[in-house]
C-alpha positions, -999 to +999 in steps of 0.1 A: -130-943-262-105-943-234-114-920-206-074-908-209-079-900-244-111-881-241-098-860-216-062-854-237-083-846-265-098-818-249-136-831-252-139-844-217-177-834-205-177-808-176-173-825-141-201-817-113-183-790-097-180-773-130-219-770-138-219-738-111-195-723-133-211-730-166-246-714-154-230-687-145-213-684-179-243-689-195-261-665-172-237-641-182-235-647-218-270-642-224-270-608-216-253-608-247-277-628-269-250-655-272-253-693-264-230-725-260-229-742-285-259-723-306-262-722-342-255-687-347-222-672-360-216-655-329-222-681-308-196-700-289-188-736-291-172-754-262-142-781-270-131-784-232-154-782-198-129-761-181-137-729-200-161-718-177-138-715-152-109-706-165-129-673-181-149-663-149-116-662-129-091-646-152-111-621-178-101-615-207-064-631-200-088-664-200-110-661-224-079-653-249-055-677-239-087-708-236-093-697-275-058-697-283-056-734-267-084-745-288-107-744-259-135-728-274-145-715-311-168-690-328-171-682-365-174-648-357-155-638-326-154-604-338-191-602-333-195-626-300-165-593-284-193-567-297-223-580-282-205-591-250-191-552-246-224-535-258-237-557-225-212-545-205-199-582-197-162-569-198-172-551-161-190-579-148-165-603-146-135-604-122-103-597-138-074-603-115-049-594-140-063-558-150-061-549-115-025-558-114-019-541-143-038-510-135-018-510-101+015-515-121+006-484-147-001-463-113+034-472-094+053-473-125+064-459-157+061-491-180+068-469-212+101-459-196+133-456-220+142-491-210+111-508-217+103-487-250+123-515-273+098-545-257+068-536-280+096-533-309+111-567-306+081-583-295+057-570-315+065-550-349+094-574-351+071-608-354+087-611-393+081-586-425+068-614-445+039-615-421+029-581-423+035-578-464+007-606-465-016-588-437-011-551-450-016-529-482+010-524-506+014-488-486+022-514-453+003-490-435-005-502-399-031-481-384-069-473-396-077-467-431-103-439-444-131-453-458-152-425-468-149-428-502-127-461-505-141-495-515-110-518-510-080-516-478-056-500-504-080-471-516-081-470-477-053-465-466-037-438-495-068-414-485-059-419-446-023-414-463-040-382-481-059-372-460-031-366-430-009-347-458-034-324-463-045-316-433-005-308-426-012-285-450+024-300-470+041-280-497+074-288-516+105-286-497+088-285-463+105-308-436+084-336-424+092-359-390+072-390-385+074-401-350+071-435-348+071-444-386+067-475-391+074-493-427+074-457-438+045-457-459+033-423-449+072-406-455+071-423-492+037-407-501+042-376-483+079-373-508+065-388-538+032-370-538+044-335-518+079-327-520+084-333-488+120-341-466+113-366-442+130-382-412+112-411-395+116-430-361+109-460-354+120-485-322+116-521-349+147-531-366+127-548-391+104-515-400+137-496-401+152-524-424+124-525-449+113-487-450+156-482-454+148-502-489+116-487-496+125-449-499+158-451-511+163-425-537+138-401-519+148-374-497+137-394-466+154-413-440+145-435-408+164-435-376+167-467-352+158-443-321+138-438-291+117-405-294+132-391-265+164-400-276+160-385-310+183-359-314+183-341-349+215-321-364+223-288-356+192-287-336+170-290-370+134-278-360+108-295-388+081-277-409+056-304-396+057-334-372+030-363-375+028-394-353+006-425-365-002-453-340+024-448-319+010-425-287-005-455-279+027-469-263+037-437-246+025-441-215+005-417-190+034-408-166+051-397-204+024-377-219+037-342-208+071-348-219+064-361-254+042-330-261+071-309-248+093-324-272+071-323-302+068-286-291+107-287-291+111-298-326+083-280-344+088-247-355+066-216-345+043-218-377+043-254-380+018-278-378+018-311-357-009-341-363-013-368-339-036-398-347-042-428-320-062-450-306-078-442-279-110-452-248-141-436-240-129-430-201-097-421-190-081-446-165-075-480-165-048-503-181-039-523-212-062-551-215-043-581-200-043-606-228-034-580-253-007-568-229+008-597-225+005-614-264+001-582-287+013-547-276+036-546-241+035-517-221+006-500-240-016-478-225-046-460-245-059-428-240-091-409-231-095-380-253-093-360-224-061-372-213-048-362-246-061-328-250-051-316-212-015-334-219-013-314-252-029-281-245+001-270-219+021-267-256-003-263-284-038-252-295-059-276-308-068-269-341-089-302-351-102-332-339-116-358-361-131-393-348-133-423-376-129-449-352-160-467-368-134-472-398-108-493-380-137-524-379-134-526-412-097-525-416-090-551-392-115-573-413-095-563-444-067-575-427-078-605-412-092-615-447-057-610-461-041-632-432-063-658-437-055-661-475-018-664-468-017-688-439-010-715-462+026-700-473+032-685-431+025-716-421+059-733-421+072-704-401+044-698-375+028-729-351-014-731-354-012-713-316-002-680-334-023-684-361-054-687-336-036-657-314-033-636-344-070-641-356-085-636-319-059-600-317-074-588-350-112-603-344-114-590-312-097-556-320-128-554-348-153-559-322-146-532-296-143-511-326-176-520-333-188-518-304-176-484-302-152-492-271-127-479-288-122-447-309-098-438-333-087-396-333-065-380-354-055-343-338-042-315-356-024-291-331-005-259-337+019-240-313+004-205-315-026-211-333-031-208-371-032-173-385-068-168-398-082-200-385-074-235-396-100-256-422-104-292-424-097-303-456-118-322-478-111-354-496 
């Protein structure tokens, strides 16, 4: 074959100067257990010589955008991201673009009021018919519960259940949902409590489709910024609740958005927060997810969250299922996978290998237990008598 071809095919053998930089990749790698070209799931197989490289000088911007490119594959990239951050590879190698971020974060306020619609439009906003085909009927994008639930719908209406009842919800009470995406958690919380419900969300497509979804319920979604929220005659609500969304608040924001959740709820109520969050405080977004998946998001340690929230509330509960997120992206990723053949018109093969990588790679450092998944329960005064978990 023509040498020209080979090398626009993308199957070029590495070059001379590049075999420093593949024994150091494979150096690397094996901390991991994981070889080129191996026969294991986890496993990666090369497609171009320039990986090497293009990984050991850019992180995890690299190795991303080299899979997205076609670069490399694995059958089981969620597993190669376990193994490599159970070995601690992710501190090993040099990361130009998580410093700049990390020095941006400290200079800056990237979840500013200005910024806050980036995430929106770039993100959320990717097109409802992708997210019907990824999601549960519920569209409820954040971790399911799986104690007792054997398929991603059972899931995600006892996550659903499980939040309403540790709110504690009765008939009549006044629910806001801060950040509420399709409005899965307003519908259930109406249908299955009574509840009056108000929603925000920063997608014109969630707003759109959850404007559909609950008509003829006594809820409603606003096209609004939290901080820009501003409810009639100074409404305070019965409870507040906020699913997946502190996650794009922002450090230098913390204390204000616990001031205004404090603003809104009233003296007796009850306020549940659920995010994802790190095991250390510190750091920035990780590049590649940055700058392909979720702008301007930050996550937090749970320590950040507790000092930013105990100026205005008592903590009540704090419940860890991060374990369960691994297998709702799976769940999802299965779904995707089984309706890329009707996306496909709309959406290039680069997203389709972007989107698996995002959800593949999300599963790992869940698995890996780099990430953690809390869902608070915080009062203003403290509950009278004590407060009790619920059971499901």
């Amino acid at each position: 074959m023509d040498k020209e071809l080979v090398q626009a095919a993308g199957f070029e053998r590495p070059q001379p100067e590049q075999t420093g930089a593949q024994a150091a990749f494979e150096e690397l790698l094996a901390q991991a257990d994981v070889r080129l070209n191996g026969p294991r799931p986890w496993d990666l197989q090369i497609r171009h010589g320039g990986t090497f490289e293009r990984v050991l000088g850019q992180g995890s911007l690299g190795l991303g955008e080299s899979y997205m490119d076609g670069w490399w594959d694995c059958e089981r990239v969620d597993e190669f991201i376990c193994r490599a951050l159970r070995a601690g590879l992710d501190r090993q190698v040099r990361n130009p673009a998580l410093l700049l971020l990390a020095l941006k974060s400290r200079l800056m306020n990237l979840q500013s009021r200005a910024r806050a619609w980036q995430v929106g439009e770039r993100h959320y906003d990717s097109g409802n018919e992708l997210f019907e085909a990824m999601l549960d009927p519920t569209m409820s994008y954040s971790c399911g519960y799986w104690a007792n639930g054997a398929t991603l719908e059972q899931a995600q209406r006892a996550k659903l259940e499980l939040i309403c009842r540790k709110l504690q919800l009765r008939p009549g009470m006044t629910l806001l949902d801060i950040g509420c995406g399709w409005g899965g958690l307003m519908r259930h919380a109406a249908e299955q409590y009574g509840a009056i419900c108000v929603g925000l969300t920063i997608s014109r497509e969630q707003a759109k489709w959850a404007g559909r979804q609950l008509q003829g319920l006594p809820a409603r979604v606003e096209l609004v910024d939290y901080r820009e929220f501003r409810p009639a005659g100074g409404q305070r609500f019965d409870r507040l609740v906020s699913v997946g969304m502190f996650e794009h608040v922002g450090p230098k924001n913390y204390r204000s958005y616990f001031e205004l959740a404090r603003r809104h709820l009233r003296e007796d109520g009850l306020f549940l927060l659920h995010s994802i969050g790190k095991n250390r405080p510190g750091g920035a977004n990780d590049p590649w997810i940055e700058k392909y998946i979720f702008p301007n998001g930050r996550l937090p340690s749970v320590g950040e969250l507790t000092r930013a929230a105990e100026r205005e509330f008592v903590l009540e509960d704090l419940h860890n299922f991060g374990a369960d997120y691994d297998r709702t992206l799976m769940a999802w990723l299965e779904r995707f996978d089984a309706a890329w053949p009707r996306l496909q018109p709309r959406y290039p093969e680069r997203f389709r290998r972007m989107w698996r990588y995002y959800l593949m790679a999300c599963a790992g450092g869940f698995r890996a237990r780099d990430n953690q998944l809390w869902q608070l329960v915080l009062s203003p005064r403290g509950v009278s008598g004590g407060y009790r978990r619920p059971l499901l």
